[in-house]
N, C-alpha and C positions, 0 to 999 in steps of 0.2 A: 269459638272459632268464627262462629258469625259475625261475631262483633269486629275481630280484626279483621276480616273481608268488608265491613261494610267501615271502615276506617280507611281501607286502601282505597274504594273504591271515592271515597270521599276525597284523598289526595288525588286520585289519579283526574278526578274531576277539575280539581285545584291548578294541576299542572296544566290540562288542556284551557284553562283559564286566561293562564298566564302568558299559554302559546299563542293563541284565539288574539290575546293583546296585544303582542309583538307582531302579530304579522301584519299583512299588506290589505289583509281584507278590507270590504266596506263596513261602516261604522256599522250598520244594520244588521249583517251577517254577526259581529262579533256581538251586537246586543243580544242576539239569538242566542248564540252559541252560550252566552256568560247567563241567558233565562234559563237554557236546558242545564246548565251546570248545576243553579240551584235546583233547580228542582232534582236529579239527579241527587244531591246533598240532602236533602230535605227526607226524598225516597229512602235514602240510607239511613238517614237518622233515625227516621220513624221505626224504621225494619230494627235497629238496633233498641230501640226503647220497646218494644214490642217482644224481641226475642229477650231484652231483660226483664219486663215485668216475668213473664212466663217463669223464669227462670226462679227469680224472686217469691213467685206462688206456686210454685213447688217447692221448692227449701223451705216453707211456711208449713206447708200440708207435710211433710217430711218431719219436721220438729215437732209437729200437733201430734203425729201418731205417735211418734217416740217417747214424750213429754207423756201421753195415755200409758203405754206400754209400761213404762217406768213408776206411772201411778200406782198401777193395779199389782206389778210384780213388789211396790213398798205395802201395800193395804193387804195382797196375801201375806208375805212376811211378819207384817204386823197379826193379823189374826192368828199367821204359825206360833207365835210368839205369847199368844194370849194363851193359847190353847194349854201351851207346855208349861206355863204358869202355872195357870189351873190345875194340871195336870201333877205338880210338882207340890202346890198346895195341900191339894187335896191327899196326894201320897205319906206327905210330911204329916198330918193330921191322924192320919189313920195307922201310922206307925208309932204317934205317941200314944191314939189310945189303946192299942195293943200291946207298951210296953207297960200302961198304967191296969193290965191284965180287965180291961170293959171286956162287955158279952158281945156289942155290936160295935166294932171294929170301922162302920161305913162313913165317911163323914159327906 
């Protein structure tokens, strides 16, 4: 929102530019008028690449945590995953040597 306020405020600049030109003023007056313009311009610009950076490093800081988050929720998964393996392994093991009638059953 800042950005198109500081867009207008850049044409509104522009137009009083053009007025400043057309009129009857002295040539001095309209050099003023067309110095405050830019800088006015310049003011806007700045404010506008400034509300963007901002804007840009937080979307940045935003995808870093998320990009973590999403790490750690695949690296639990992955361990869920290891776990029930194991888990399944070891089950399977212990139910053949129990159908091969062993004393110790434990794998």
């Amino acid at each position: 929102m800042k950005t198109l306020s500081s867009a207008m405020t850049a044409l509104m600049v522009a137009l009083t530019m053009t007025l400043a030109a057309c009129s009857e003023d002295q040539p001095e007056s309209i050099s003023q008028k067309a110095e405050q313009a830019a800088d006015s311009v310049k003011e806007s610009a700045s404010a506008a690449y400034d509300e963007s950076k901002e804007t840009i490093s937080e979307a940045a800081e935003n995808t870093g945590d998320y990009m973590e988050e999403k790490g750690e929720d695949i690296s639990d998964a992955t361990s869920d995953m290891a776990t029930d393996a194991g888990n399944a392994v070891e089950d399977a093991c212990e139910n053949v040597k129990e159908s091969a009638g062993a004393e110790d059953t434990d794998c």
